[in-house]
OpenMM code with the backbone's topology and positions (N, CA, C; nanometers):
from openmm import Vec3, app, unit

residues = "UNK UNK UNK UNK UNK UNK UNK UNK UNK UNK UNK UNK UNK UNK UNK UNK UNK UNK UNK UNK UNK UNK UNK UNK UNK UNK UNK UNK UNK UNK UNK UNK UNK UNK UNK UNK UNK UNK UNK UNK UNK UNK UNK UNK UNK UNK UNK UNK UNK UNK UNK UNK UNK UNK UNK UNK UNK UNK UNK UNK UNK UNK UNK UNK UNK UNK UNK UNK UNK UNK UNK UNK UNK UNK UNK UNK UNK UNK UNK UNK UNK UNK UNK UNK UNK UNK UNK UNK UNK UNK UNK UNK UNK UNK UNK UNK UNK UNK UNK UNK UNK UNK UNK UNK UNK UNK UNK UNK UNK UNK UNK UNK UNK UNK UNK UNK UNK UNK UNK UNK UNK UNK UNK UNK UNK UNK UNK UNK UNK UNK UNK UNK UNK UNK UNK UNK UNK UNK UNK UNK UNK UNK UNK UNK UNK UNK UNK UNK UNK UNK UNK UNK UNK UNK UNK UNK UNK UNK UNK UNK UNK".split()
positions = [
    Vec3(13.5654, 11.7038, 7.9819),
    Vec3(13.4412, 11.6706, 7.9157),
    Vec3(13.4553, 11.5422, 7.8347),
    Vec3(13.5838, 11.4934, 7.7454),
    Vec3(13.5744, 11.4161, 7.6761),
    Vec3(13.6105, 11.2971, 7.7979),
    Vec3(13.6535, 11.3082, 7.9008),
    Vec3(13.6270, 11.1846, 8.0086),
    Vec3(13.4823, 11.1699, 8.0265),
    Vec3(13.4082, 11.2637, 8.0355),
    Vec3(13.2780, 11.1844, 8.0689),
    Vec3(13.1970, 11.0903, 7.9938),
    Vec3(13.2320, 11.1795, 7.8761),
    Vec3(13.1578, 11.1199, 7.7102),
    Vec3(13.2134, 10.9643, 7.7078),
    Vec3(13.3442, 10.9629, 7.7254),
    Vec3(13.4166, 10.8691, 7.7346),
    Vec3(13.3412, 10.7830, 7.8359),
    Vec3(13.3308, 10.7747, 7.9458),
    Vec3(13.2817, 10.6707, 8.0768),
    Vec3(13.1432, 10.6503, 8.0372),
    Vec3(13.0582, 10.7348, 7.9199),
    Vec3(12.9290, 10.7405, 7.9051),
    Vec3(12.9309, 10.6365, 7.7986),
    Vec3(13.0424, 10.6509, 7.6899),
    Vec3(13.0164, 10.5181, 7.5948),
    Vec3(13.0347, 10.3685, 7.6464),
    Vec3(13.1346, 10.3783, 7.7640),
    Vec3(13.1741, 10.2606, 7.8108),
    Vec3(13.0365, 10.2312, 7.8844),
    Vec3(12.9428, 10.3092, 7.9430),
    Vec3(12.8486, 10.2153, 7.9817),
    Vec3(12.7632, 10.2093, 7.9050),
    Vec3(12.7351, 10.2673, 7.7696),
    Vec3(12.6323, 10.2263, 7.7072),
    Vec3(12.6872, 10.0516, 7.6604),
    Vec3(12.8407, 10.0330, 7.6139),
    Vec3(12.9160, 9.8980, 7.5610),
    Vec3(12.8621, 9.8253, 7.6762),
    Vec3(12.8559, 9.8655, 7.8051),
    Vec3(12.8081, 9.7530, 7.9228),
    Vec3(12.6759, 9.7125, 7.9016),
    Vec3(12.5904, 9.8311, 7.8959),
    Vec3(12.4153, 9.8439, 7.9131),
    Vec3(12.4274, 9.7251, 7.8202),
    Vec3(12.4331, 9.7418, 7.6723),
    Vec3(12.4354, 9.6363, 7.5530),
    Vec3(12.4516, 9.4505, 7.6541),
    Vec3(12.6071, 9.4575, 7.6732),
    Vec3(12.6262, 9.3442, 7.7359),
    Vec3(12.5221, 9.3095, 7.8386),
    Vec3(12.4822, 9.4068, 7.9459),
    Vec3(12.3636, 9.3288, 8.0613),
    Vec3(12.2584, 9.3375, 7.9740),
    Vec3(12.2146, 9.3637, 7.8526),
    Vec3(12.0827, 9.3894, 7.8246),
    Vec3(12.0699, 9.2285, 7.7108),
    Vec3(12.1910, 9.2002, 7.6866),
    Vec3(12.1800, 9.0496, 7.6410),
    Vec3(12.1698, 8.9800, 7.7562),
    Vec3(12.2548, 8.9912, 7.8566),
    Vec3(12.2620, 8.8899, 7.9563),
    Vec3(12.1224, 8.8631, 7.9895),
    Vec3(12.0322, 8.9745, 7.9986),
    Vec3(11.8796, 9.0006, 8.0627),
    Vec3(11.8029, 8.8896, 7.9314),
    Vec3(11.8338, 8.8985, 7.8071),
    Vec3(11.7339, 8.8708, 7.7503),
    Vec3(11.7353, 8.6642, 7.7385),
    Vec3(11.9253, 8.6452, 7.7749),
    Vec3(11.9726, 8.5114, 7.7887),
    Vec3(11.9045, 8.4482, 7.9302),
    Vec3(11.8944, 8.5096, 8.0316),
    Vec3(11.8342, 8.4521, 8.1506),
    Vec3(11.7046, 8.4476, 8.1075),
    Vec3(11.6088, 8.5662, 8.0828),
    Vec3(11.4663, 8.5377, 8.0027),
    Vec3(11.4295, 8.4524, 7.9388),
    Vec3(11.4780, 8.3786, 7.8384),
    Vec3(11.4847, 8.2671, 7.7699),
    Vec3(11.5408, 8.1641, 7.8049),
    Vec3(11.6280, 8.1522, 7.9158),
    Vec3(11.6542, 8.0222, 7.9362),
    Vec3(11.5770, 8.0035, 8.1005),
    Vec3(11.4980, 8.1037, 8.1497),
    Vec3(11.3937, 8.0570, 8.2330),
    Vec3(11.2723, 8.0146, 8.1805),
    Vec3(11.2337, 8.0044, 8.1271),
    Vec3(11.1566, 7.9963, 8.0446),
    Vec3(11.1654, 7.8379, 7.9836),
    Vec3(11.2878, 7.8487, 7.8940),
    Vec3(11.3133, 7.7074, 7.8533),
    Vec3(11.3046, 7.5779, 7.9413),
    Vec3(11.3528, 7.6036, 8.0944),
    Vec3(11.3383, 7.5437, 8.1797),
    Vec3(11.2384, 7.5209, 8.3014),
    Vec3(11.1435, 7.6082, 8.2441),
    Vec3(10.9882, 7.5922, 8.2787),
    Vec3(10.9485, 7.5154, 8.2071),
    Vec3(10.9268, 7.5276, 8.0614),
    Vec3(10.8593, 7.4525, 7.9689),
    Vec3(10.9208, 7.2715, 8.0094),
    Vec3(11.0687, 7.3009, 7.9932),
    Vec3(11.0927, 7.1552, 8.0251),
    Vec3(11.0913, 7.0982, 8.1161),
    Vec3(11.0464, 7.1245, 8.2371),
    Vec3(11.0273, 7.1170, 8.4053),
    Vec3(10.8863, 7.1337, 8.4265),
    Vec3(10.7672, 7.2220, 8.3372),
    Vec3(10.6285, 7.2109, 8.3502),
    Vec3(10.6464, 7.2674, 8.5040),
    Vec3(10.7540, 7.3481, 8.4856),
    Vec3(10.7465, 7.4282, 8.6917),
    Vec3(10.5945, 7.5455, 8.7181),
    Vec3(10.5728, 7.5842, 8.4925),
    Vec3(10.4159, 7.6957, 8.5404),
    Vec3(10.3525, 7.6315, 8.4694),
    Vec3(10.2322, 7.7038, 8.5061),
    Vec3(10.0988, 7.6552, 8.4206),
    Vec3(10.1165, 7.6669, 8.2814),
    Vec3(10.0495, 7.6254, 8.2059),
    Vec3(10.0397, 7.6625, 8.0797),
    Vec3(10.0225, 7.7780, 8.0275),
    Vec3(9.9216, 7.8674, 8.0854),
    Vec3(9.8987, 7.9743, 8.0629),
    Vec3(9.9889, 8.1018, 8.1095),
    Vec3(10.0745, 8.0734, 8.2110),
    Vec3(10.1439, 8.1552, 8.2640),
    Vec3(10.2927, 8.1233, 8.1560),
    Vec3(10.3555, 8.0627, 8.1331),
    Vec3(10.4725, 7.9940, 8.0432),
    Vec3(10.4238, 8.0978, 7.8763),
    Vec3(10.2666, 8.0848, 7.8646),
    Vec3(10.2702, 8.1146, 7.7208),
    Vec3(10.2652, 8.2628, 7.7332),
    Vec3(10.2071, 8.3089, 7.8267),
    Vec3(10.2429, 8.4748, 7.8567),
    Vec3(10.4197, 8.5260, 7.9134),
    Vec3(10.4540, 8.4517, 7.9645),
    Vec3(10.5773, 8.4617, 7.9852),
    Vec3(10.6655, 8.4373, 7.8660),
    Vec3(10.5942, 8.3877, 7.7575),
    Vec3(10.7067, 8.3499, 7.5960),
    Vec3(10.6421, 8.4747, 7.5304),
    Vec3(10.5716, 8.5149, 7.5427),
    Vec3(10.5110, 8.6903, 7.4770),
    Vec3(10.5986, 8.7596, 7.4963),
    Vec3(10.5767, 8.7623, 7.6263),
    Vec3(10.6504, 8.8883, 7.7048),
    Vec3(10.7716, 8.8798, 7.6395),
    Vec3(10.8482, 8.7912, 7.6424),
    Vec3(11.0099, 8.7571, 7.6077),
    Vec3(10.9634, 8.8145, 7.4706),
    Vec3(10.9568, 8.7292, 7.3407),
    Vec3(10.8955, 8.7930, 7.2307),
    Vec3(10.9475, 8.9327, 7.2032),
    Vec3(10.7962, 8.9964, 7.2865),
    Vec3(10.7995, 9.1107, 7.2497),
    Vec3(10.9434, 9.2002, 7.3227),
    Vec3(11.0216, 9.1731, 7.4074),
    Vec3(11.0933, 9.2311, 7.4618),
    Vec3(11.1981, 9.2350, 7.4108),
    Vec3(11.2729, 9.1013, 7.2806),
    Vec3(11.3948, 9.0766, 7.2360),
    Vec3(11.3398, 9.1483, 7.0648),
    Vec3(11.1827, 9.1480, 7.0392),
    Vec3(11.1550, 9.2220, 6.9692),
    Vec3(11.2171, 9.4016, 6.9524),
    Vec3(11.1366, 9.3931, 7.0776),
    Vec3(11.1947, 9.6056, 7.1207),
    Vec3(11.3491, 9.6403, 7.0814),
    Vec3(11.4044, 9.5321, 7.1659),
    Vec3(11.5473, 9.5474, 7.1540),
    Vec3(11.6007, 9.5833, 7.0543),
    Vec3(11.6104, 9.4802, 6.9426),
    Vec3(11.6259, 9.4770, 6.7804),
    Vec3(11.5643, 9.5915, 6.6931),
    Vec3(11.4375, 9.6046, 6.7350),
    Vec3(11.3945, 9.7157, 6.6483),
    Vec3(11.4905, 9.8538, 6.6910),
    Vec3(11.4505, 9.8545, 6.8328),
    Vec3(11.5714, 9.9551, 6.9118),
    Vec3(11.6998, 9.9817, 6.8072),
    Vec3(11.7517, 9.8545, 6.8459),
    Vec3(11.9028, 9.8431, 6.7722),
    Vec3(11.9222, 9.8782, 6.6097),
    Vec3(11.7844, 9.8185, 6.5035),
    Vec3(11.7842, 9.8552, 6.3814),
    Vec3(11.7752, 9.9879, 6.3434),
    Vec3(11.6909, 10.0602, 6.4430),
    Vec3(11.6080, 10.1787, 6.3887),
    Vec3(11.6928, 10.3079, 6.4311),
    Vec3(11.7898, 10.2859, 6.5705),
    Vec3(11.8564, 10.4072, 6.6635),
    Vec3(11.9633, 10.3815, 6.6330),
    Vec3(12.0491, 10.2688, 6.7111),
    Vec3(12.1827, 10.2421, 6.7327),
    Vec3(12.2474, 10.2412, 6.6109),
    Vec3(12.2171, 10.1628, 6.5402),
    Vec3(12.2889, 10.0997, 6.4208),
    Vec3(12.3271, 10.2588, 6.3237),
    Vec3(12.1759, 10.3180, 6.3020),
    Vec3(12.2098, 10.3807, 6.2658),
    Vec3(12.3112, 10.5234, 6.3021),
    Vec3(12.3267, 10.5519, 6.3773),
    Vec3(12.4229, 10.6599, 6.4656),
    Vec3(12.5739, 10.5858, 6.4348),
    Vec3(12.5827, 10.4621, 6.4640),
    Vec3(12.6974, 10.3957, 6.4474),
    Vec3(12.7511, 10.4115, 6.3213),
    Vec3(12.6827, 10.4003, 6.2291),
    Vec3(12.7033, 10.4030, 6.0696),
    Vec3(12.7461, 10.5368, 6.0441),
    Vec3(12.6820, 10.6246, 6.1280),
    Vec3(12.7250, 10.7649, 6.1159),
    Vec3(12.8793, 10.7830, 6.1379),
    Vec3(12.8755, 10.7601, 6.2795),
    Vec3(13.0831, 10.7710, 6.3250),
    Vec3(13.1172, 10.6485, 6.2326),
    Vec3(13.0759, 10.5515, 6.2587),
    Vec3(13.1596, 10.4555, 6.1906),
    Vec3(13.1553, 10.3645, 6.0635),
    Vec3(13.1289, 10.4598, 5.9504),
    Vec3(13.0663, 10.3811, 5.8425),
    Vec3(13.1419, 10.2587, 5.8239),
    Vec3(13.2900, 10.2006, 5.8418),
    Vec3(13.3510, 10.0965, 5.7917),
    Vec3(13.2964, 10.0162, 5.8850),
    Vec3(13.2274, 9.9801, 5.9628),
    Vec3(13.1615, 9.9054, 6.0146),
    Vec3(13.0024, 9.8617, 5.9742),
    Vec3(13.0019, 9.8839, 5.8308),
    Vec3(12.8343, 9.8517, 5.6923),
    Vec3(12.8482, 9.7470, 5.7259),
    Vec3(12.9626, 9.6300, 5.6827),
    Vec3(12.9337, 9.4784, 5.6437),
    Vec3(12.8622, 9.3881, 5.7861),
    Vec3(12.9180, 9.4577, 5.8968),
    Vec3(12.9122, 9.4054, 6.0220),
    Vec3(12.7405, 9.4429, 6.0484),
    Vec3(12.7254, 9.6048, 6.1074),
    Vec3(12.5596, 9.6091, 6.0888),
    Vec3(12.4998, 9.5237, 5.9810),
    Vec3(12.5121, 9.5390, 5.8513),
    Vec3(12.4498, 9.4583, 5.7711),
    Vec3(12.4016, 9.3181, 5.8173),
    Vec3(12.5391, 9.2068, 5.8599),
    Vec3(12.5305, 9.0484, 5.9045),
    Vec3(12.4034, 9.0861, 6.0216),
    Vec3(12.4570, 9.1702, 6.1200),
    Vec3(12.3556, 9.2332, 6.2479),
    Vec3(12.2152, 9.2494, 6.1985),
    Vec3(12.1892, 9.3339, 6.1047),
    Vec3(12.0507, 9.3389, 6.0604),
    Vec3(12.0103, 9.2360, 6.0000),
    Vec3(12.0480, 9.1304, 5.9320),
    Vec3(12.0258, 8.9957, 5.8983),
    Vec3(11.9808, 8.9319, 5.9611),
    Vec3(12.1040, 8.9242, 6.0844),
    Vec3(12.0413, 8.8546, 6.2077),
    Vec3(11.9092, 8.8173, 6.2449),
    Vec3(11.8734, 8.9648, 6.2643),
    Vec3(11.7227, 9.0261, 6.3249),
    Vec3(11.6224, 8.9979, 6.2461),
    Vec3(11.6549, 8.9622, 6.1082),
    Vec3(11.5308, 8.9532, 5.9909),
    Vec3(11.5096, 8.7829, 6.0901),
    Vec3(11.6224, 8.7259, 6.0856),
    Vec3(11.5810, 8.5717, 6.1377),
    Vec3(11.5598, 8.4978, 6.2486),
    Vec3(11.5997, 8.6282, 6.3160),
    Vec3(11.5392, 8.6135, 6.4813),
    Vec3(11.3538, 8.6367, 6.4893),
    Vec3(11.3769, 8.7229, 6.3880),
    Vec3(11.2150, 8.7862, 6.3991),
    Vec3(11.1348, 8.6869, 6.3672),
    Vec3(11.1755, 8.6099, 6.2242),
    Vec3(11.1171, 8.4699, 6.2018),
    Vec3(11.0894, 8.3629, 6.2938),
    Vec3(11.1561, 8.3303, 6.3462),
    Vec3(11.1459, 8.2646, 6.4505),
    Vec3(11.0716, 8.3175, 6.5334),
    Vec3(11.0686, 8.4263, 6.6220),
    Vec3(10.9778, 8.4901, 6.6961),
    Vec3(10.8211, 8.5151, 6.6659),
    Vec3(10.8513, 8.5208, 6.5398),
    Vec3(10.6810, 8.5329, 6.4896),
    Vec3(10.6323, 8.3827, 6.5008),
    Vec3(10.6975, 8.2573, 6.4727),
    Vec3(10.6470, 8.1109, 6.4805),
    Vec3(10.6288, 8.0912, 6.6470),
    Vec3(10.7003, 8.1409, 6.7196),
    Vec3(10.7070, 8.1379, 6.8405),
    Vec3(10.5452, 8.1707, 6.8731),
    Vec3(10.5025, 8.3221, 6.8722),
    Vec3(10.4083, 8.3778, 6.8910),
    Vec3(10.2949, 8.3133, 6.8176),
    Vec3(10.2918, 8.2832, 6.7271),
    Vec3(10.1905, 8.1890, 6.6590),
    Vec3(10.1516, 8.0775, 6.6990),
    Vec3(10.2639, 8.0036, 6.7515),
    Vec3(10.2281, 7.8650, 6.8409),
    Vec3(10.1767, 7.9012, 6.9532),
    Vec3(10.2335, 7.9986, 7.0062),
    Vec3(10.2090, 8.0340, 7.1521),
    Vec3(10.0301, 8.0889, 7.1404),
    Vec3(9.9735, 8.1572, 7.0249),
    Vec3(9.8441, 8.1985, 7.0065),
    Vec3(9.7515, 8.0696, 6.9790),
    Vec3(9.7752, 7.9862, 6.9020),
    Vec3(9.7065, 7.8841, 6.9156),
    Vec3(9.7436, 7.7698, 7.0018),
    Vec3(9.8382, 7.7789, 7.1038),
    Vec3(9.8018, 7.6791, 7.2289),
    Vec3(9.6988, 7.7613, 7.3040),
    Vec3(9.6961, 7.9196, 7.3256),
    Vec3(9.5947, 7.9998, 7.4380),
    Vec3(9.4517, 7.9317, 7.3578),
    Vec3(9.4912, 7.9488, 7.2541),
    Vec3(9.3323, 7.8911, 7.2103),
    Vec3(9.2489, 7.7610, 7.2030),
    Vec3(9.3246, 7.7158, 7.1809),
    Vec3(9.2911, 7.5377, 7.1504),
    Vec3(9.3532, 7.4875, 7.3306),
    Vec3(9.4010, 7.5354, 7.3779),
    Vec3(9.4542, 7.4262, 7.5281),
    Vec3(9.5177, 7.2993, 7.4723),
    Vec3(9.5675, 7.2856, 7.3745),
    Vec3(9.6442, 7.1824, 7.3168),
    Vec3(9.7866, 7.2238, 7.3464),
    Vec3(9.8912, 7.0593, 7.3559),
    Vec3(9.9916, 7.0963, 7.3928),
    Vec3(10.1032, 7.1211, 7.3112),
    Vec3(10.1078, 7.2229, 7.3106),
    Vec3(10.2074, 7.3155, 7.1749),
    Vec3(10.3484, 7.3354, 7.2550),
    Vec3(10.3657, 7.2900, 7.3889),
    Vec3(10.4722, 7.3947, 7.4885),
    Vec3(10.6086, 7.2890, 7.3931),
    Vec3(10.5383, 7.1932, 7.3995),
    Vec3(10.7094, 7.0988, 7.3136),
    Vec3(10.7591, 7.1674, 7.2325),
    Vec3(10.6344, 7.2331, 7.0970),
    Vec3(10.6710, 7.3127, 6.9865),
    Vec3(10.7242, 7.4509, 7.0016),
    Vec3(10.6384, 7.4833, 7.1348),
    Vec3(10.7447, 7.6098, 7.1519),
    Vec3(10.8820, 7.5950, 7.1977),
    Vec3(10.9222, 7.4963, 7.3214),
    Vec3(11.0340, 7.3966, 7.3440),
    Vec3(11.1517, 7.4435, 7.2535),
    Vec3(11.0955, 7.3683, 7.1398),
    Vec3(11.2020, 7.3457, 7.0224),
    Vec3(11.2686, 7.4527, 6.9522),
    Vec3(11.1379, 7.5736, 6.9290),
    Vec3(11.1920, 7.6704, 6.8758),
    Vec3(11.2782, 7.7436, 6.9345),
    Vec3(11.2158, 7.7670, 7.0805),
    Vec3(11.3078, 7.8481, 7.1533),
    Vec3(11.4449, 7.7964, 7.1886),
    Vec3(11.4903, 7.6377, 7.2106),
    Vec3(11.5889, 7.5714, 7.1956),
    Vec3(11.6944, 7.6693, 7.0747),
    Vec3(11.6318, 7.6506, 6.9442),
    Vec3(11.6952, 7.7084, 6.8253),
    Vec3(11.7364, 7.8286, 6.8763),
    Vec3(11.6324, 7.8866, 6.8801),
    Vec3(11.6590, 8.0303, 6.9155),
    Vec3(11.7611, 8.1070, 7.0402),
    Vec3(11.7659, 8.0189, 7.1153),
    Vec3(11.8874, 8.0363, 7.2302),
    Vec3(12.0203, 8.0317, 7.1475),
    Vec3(12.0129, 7.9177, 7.0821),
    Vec3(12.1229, 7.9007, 6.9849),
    Vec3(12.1725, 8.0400, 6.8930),
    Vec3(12.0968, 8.0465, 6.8079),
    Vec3(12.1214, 8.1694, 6.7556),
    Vec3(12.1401, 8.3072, 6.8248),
    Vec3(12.0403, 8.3611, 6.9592),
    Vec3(12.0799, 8.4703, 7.0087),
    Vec3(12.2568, 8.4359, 7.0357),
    Vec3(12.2817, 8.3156, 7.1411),
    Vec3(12.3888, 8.3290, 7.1636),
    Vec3(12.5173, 8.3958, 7.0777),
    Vec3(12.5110, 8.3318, 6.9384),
    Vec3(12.6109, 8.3929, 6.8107),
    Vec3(12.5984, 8.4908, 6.8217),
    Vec3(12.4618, 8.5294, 6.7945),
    Vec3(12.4411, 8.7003, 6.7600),
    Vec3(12.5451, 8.7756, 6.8646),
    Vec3(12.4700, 8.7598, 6.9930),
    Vec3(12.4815, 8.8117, 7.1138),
    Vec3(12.6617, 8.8565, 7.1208),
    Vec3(12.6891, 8.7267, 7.0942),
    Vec3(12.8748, 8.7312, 7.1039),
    Vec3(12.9354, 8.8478, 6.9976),
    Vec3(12.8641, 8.7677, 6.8764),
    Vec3(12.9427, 8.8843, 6.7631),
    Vec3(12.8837, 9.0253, 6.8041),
    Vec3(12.7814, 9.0628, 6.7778),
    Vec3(12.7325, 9.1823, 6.8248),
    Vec3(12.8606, 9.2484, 6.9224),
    Vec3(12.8137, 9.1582, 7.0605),
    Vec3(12.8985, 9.2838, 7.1330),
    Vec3(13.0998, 9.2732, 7.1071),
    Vec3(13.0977, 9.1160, 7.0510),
    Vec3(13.2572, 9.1037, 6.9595),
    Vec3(13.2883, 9.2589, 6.8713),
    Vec3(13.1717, 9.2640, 6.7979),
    Vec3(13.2201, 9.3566, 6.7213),
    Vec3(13.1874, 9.5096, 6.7003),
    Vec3(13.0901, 9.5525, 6.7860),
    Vec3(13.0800, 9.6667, 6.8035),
    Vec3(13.0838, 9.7346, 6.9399),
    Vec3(13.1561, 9.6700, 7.0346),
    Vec3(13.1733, 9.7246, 7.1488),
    Vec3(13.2224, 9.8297, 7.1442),
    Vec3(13.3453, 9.8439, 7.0412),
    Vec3(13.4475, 9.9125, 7.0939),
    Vec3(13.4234, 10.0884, 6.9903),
    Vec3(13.3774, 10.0434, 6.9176),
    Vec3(13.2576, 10.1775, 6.8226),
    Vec3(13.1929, 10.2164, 6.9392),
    Vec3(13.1097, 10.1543, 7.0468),
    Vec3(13.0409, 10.2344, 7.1357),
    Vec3(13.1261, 10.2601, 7.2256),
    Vec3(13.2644, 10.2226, 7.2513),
    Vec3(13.3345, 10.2817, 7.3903),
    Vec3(13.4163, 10.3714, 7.3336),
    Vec3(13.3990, 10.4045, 7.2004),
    Vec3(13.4689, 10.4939, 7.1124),
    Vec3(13.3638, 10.6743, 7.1320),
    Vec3(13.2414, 10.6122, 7.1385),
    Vec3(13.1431, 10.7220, 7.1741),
    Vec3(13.0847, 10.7577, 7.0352),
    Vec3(12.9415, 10.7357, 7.0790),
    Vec3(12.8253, 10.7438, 6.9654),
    Vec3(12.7254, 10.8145, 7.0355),
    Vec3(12.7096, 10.8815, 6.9216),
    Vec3(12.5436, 10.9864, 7.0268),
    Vec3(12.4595, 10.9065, 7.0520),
    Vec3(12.4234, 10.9274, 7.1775),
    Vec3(12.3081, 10.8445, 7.2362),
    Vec3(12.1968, 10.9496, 7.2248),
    Vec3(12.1125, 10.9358, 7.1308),
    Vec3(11.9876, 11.0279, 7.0995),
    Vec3(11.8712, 10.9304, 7.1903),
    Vec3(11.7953, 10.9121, 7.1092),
    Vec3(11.6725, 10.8116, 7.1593),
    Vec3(11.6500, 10.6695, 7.1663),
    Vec3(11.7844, 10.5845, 7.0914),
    Vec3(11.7869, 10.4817, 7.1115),
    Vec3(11.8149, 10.4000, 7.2033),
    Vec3(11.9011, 10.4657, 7.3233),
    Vec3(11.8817, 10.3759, 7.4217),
    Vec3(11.8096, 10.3350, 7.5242),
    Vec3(11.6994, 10.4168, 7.5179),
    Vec3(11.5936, 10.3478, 7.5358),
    Vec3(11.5233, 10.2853, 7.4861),
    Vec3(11.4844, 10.2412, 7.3701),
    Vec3(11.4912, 10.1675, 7.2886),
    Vec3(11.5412, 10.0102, 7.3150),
    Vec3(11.6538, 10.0420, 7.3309),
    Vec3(11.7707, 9.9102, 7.3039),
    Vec3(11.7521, 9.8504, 7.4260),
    Vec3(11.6933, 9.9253, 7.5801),
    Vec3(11.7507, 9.8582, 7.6980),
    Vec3(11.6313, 9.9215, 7.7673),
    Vec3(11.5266, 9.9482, 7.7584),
    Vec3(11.4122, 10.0017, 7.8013),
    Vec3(11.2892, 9.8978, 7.8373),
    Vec3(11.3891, 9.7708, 7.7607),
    Vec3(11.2685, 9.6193, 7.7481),
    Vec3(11.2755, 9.6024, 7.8979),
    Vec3(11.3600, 9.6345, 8.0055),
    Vec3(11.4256, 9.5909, 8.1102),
    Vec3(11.3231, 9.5922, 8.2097),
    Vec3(11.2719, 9.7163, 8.1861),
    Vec3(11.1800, 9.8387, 8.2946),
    Vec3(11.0946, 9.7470, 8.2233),
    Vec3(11.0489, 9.7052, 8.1277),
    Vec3(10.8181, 9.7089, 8.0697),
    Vec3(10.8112, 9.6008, 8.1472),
] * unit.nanometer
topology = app.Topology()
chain = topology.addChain("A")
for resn in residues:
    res = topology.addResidue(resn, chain)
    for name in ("N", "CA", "C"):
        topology.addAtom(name, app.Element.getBySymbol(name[0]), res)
């Protein structure tokens, strides 16, 4: 039994890893639409929602389920969630300017895609850190085995919407 539990944390430590990889290709298709003008306008600014809201889910996922279960088995791992939940306060920032530009280009037909461009530029930047430390530092807490209650869907459910 404790082999299975065992092979079950190791793929939730994977799910985590493809579920960044998913959200790094999302955003950098994207980035290279905007800078290639390969979609319409309107299709690019629904396609930066979608992303949005999907690296949104994730995080909340991760704040509201994971983190916490983790804290449970592994409280000496506070300072680390903590930097992690930080993170997310400033990813979210960004994401909300994102979505805001992205609401008033649908409205005005003015060209905002540079401004979104830029942010999301930043923002690649930063997931990347996150992305690394994250799974740098709590992989091995999840291949250690954490109850998987309801958060992983949550965390990796953006995949399927």
């Amino acid at each position: 039994m404790a082999s299975h539990d065992g092979d079950r944390a190791v793929a939730l430590s994977r799910q985590l890893a493809q579920a960044h990889q998913e959200l790094r290709r999302q955003i950098g298709e994207i980035r290279t639409s905007i800078g290639h003008r390969r979609l319409s306008d309107d299709v690019l600014l629904t396609h930066c929602l979608a992303f949005c809201a999907a690296l949104t889910s994730h995080h909340q996922g991760e704040d509201d389920g994971m983190f916490s279960e983790l804290l449970r088995q592994r409280p000496d791992l506070a300072a680390t969630v903590t930097n992690l939940v930080e993170d997310h306060g400033l990813i979210s920032s960004i994401l909300s300017q994102v979505s805001e530009l992205a609401d008033r280009a649908a409205e005005s037909r003015g060209p905002a895609l540079e401004a979104i461009g830029r942010e999301l530029d930043g923002l690649a930047a930063i997931m990347e850190s996150h992305f690394s430390y994250e799974e740098r530092t709590i992989s091995e807490a999840l291949d250690d085995g954490i109850p998987a209650t309801d958060w992983p869907d949550m965390v990796f459910g953006f995949r399927t919407a």
